[in-house]
Structure formats: structure tokens, C-alpha cells
N, C-alpha and C positions, 0 to 999 in steps of 0.2 A: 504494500500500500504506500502512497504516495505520502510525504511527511507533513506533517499540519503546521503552519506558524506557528512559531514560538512563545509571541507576546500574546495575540490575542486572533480571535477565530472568527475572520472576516464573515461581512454577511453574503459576499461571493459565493462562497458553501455552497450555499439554498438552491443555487441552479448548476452545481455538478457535482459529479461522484467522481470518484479515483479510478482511473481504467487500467491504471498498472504505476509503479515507479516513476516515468518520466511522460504520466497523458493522464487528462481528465475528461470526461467527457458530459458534455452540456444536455443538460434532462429536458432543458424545453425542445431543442434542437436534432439533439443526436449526437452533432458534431464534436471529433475528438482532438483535443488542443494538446499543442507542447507544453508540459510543465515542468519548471525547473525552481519550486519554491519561492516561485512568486506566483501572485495574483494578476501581473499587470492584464498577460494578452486573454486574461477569461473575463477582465473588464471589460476591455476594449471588445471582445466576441458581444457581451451582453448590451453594450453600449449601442454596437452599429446591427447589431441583429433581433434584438428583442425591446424595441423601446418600450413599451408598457411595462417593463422593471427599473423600479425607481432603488436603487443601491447607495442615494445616500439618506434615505431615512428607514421608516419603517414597515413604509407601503412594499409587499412585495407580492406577484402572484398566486394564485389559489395553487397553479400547476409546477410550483416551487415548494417543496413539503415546508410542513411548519419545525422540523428539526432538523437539527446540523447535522448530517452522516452520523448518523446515532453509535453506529457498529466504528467507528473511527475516536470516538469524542470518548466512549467507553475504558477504548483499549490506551488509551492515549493518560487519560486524567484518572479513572477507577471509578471509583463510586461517587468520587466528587462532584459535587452537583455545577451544573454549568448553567451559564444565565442565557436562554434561547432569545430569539431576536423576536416580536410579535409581529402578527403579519395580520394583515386586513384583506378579508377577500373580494374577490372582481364580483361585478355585476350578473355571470353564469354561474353554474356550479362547479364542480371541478369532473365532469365528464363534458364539459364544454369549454372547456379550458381553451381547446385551439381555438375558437370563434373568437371569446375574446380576446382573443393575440390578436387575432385577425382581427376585427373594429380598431385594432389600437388606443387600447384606453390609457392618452397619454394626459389625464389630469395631473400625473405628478411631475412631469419636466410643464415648465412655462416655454413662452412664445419668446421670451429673451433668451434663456438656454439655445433652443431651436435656432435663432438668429447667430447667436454665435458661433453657432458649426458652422452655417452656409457661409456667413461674412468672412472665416478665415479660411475656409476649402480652396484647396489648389490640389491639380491634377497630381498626382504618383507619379505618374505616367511622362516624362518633360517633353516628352516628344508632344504632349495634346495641353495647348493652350488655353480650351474650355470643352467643360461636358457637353456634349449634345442630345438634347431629350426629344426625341420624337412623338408629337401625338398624332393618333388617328381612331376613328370611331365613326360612328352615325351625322349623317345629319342633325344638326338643332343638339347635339349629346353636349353640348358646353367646352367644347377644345378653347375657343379663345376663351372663353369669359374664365378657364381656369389659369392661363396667361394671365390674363389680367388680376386674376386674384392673387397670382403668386407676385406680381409686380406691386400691386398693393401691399399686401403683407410685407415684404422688405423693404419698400420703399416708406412708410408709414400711412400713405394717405390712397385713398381710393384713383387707380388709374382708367384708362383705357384706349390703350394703345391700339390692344388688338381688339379692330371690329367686330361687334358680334347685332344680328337678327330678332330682335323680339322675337317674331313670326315667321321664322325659319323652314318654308316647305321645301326650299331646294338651297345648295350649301351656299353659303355667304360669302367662305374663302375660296378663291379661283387660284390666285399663286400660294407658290413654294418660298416662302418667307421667313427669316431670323430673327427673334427676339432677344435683345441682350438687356438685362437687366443693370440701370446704375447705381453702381456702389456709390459714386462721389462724385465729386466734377470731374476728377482724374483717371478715375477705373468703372470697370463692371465686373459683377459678378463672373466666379468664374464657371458660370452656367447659361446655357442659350437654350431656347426652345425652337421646335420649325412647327408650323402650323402646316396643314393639310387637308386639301379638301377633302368632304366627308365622303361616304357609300352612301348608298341611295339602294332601295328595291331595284329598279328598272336598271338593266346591264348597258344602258345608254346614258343614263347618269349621273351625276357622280364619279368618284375619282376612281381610276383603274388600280387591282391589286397591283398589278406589276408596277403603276408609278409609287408606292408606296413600298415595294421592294428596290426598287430602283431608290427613293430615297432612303432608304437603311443602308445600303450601299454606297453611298455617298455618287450617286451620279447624276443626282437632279441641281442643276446650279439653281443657284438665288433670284427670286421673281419669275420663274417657269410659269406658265399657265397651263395648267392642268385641262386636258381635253378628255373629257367623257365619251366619246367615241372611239379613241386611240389612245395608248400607251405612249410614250415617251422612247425615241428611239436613236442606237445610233447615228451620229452624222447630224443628227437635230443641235444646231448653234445653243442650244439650253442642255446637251450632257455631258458630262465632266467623264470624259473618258480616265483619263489619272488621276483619281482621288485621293485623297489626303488622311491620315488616321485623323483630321482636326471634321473632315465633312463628310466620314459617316457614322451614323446616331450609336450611340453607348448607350440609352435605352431607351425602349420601345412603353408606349403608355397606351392600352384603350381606355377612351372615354365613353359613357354609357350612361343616359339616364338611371339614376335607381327604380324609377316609378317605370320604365321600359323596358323590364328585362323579360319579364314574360310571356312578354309581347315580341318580340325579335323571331322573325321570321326566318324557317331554314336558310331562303337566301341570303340574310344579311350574317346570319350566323356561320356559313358556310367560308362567306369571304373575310370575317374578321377570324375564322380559324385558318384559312389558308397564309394570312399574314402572318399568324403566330409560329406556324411551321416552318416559313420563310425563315423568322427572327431565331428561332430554336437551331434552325441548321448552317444559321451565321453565330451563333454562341451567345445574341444579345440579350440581356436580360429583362425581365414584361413584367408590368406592374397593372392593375385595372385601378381604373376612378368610376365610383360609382357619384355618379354628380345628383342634383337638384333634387337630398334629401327632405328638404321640407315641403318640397311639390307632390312628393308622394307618400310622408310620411304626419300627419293633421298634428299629433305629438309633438313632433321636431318642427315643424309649423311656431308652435307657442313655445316651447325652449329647446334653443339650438343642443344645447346638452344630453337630450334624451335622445340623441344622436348612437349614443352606446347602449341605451338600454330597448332601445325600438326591439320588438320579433318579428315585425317586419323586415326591417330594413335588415335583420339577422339573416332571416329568411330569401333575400334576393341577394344576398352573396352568395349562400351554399346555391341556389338555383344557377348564378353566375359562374363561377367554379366548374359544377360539372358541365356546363353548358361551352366553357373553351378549355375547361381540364386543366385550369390555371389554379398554382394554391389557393387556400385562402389566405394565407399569408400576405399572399400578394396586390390584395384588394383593400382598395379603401373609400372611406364615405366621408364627403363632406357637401360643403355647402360653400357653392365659388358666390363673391362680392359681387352680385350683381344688381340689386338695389339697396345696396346699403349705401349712404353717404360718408359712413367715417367706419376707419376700419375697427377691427373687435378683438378681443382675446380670445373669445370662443373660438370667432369664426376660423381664425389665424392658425391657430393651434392644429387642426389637423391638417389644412393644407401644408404647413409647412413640416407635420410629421410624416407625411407623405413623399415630402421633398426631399427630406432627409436621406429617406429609404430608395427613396431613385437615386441621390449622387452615391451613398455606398455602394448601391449594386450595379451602376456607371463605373465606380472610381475603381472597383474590382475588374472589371469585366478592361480597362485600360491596360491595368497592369499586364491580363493575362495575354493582352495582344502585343505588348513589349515583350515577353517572355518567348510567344512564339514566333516575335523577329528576330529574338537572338540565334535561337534553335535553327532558324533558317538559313539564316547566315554562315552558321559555325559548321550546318551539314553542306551547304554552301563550299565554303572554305575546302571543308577535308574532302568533298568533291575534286576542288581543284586541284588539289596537293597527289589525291592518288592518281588522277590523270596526269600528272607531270612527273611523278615517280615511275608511273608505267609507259610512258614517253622517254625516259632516258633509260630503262631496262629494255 
């Protein structure tokens, strides 16, 4: 078994067990980490992987037992009694424990916490200068107005940059456009959004799967106009035949009404899985926004807060899920600013624990494509080397 601190028995504990000598492995997750008698990288795991564990107080999940490795605390101290950490439980029971990961119930980090991850994030990766998020989804599903709310949220005051449709029966975005968000007079965030036009029922519609494979790929240049009759094609003055690790998307978002999911028609559902499969066999990692909770939920209507305890809105994620066989983990609900005049803490708070959860799974997903340029290179290389050894032999 792995050795316990010496001074005192962090509340880390709660979410892993000892997998052997030098690994622990994380009970919400599975995942088995290097341990070498510290705590730090099982922080940092629960940090950028399970935000609804709040580790520095006393709030911790129901799906976190309430004792410290009991069979460890035993062998370690004897019969001396150990003072346990108190834990308060989430809003499900504890055979619903993933749901509630999945809503993300981040009442116990604030919207300042939140801001100071995005405001100091810089790529891993140096080669890539800013994350690139891709949205795409339905018609009317809320792609800009969650632009705009993520522009709101960091910026302090309500924006609206990106246009959006009250009355949205056909899509409102025509081109392929970059949002950079202002840090200051001097910089921007080191995250950019690309809007895209939406699907449509009708196969004449709407924006083509392939132009939205084509943009995860990085070969739709800036202000393209998206043609519902045709794809985007070689030799067209708008494709970027050599793309850059900086233009194409590090992760993929659908957008989706919450109050529309039941409603989604094999055809629309057929082509929002086809992209997912696209995005799965380029390695990018997919996040869902379940948007305009309070249009379909009369509860989250009167407080934005029953956001987590809705069984509704419970209910159209697991529906969502197995409907593109996307975790729940990877789904989120809120409510983008769109008539609100000044922004809010409620509001803020999940967009931006959602934002969170997109740059880690961007800023991994960076690193892994630096990883396999080196691999490429180095097999690259010893390519060369043996063909020039077998050239003078």
C-alpha cells in the first residue's frame, strides 16, 4: 500500500484509493495516477476533471465515501480515533451520483475562481497561440447567443457581438467567423470561438456535414459563406489547403435546445452523429450545451438555480446521451444572457464551468498533437538514417 502523509490526512483521500506503491487510482473516475507521496497531480486530476469537488472546504460528493480509506487509517494509527472530514450531500442520491457530476453542481467554486483559470490559461502546447472551440448544432439551438454569453461573462457586462435571430426559422449565420474575446486593451483571451451555420431538416438547407468537417480540419478560411446546396471544395479561393495546428478546432461543442431534444428528428440526429464520428476519428474532444433551460424548464423559469435540481432537465441529458452516445459527463445546462441587461453570478457560473471543461479537454487534446509531431518526426528521422546506412552498405 501506498504511504499516507505524515502530518496530517489530506481531504484528497475521499476520491482515491491506493492501486499499489507508486498509483492511486480516482473512485469518481477510474483513472490511475502516479504517486510519489504527494498529493499535488491527484489535485490537479480532481481540479480539471471533476469540478463539483470542492477540496478546500467541507463540501465534498455523495460519490466520495464519507471515510478516509478506513482499511489504511487502521493499519497506519491503530485504534486511535481519527477526526473524519464531514461531507454534505449533492442534490441525487448516491446511485445517481454520475448525473450529478454530470449537471455540474458547481455552487462551491465562485465565478471569480472560474475567471481566474480562463484569465491566466495559455496553450501547453507553444506551437498553438489560442484554443479553438468549434460550435455547431440546430438551427435557432443558441451557438451565438452562447458566444455572447461567454463574452459577457469575462468581459463583465452584457455583449453582442455575435448576431443572433429572435425568430430563427432558417440559420442566421451564413459565414465561417472568429470570435476572440478581450482580455484588455493589449491582449485577448487565449480562446476563440468559430460560429457555424446551423443543420436544418431539409438536405438543401443548412450547413453541409462535410463543411463542418472540413472546419475541424482547419480548411475553411475566415468569412467563407457556407452554401446549403454544396460542400466547400478544393481549389474554392475560401480552402486552406495547409492548415495550421493554430486553424483547426481542439474542441468540438453541440448546441441543442434543452426543451428540443425529444423532438430531434432521425434526420437531424443522424447528421449531428455523423459529425461526432468525424470528430472521434480526428481524436477531438465533444462537449454538448444543453441551452435555453428556462424555456423549457417553468422551475428554472423562477430560479435560475433549480437548474440542478430540475428531473426534467435530468431527464433530457440521459435522453441526450444515449441519443449521440456522448457521456454525461460531457453535457451541460445553462442559460446563455440573452435578455438579461447586467450580467449575474448564477447565470455566469455554469457557462463558465462549462468553459472550463472545454479548455482542459482542448488544452489536453494540444499537447497530444505535439506528442505525435514529435513521434513523427523522430520515425521521420530514423527513416532517413536507415536509408542512408543502406545507401553506403
Amino acid at each position: 500500500m501506498a504511504a499516507l502523509p505524515r502530518k496530517k490526512i489530506s481531504t484528497i483521500w475521499q476520491c482515491f484509493d491506493a492501486a499499489d506503491d507508486n498509483k492511486v487510482a480516482c473512485r469518481l473516475c477510474k483513472q490511475t495516477l502516479a504517486y510519489n507521496h504527494s498529493t499535488g497531480a491527484m489535485r490537479n486530476h480532481i481540479h480539471s476533471r471533476h469540478l463539483d469537488v470542492d477540496l478546500q472546504g467541507e463540501d465534498a460528493p455523495s460519490s466520495c465515501e464519507d471515510s478516509l480509506r478506513p482499511e489504511l487509517l487502521k493499519k497506519r494509527h491503530g485504534t486511535k480515533k481519527i477526526k473524519t472530514i464531514p461531507t454534505t450531500p449533492t442534490t441525487f442520491p448516491l446511485s445517481e451520483a454520475a448525473m450529478a457530476m454530470s449537471v455540474r453542481c458547481c455552487f462551491n467554486r465562485n465565478s471569480q475562481e472560474l475567471l481566474s483559470f480562463i484569465r491566466s490559461y495559455r496553450p501547453r502546447n507553444r506551437d498553438v497561440s489560442h484554443l479553438r472551440i468549434l460550435l455547431h448544432g440546430m438551427v435557432g439551438a443558441g451557438k451565438s447567443s452562447f458566444i455572447n454569453s461567454v463574452d459577457s461573462a469575462l468581459r463583465g457586462h452584457i455583449t453582442n457581438r455575435a448576431l443572433t435571430d429572435a425568430n430563427s426559422g432558417s440559420s442566421f449565420t451564413l459565414t465561417y467567423k472568429t470570435y476572440k474575446i478581450e482580455k484588455d486593451a493589449q491582449s485577448s483571451y487565449s480562446v476563440v470561438f468559430n460560429n457555424i451555420m446551423g443543420f436544418e431538416e431539409n438536405t438543401n438547407n443548412g450547413v453541409q456535414v462535410e463543411d463542418v468537417i472540413l472546419a475541424m480540419k482547419g480548411h475553411v478560411k475566415e468569412n467563407y459563406k457556407f452554401n446549403p446546396l454544396s460542400p466547400l471544395t478544393q481549389g474554392d479561393p475560401s480552402f486552406n489547403s495547409n492548415p495550421s495546428v493554430d486553424d483547426k478546432a481542439h474542441v468540438l461543442v453541440c448546441v441543442v435546445p434543452a426543451g428540443s431534444v425529444a423532438l430531434l428528428s432521425q434526420a437531424k440526429v443522424q447528421k449531428l452523429r455523423q459529425v461526432r464520428v468525424a470528430a472521434s476519428e480526428l481524436g477531438i474532444p465533444q462537449v454538448a450545451i444543453l441551452t435555453k433551460v428556462d424555456e423549457a424548464c417553468p422551475e428554472v423559469k423562477k430560479d435560475i438555480n433549480n437548474i440542478y435540481k430540475s428531473k426534467f432537465l435530468k431527464e433530457q441529458v440521459e435522453k441526450f446521451s444515449m441519443l449521440l452516445v456522448i457521456p454525461i459527463n460531457c453535457i451541460f445546462l445553462m442559460k446563455n444572457s440573452e435578455s438579461e441587461i447586467y450580467t449575474s453570478e448564477e447565470i455566469n457560473r455554469p457557462i463558465l464551468t462549462a468553459l472550463k471543461q472545454m479548455v482542459t479537454y482542448g488544452d489536453d487534446f494540444t499537447v497530444d498533437l505535439k506528442c505525435e509531431r514529435k513521434q513523427l518526426k523522430r520515425k521521420h528521422s530514423n527513416n532517413e538514417g536507415n536509408a542512408e546506412t543502406n545507401k553506403k552498405t
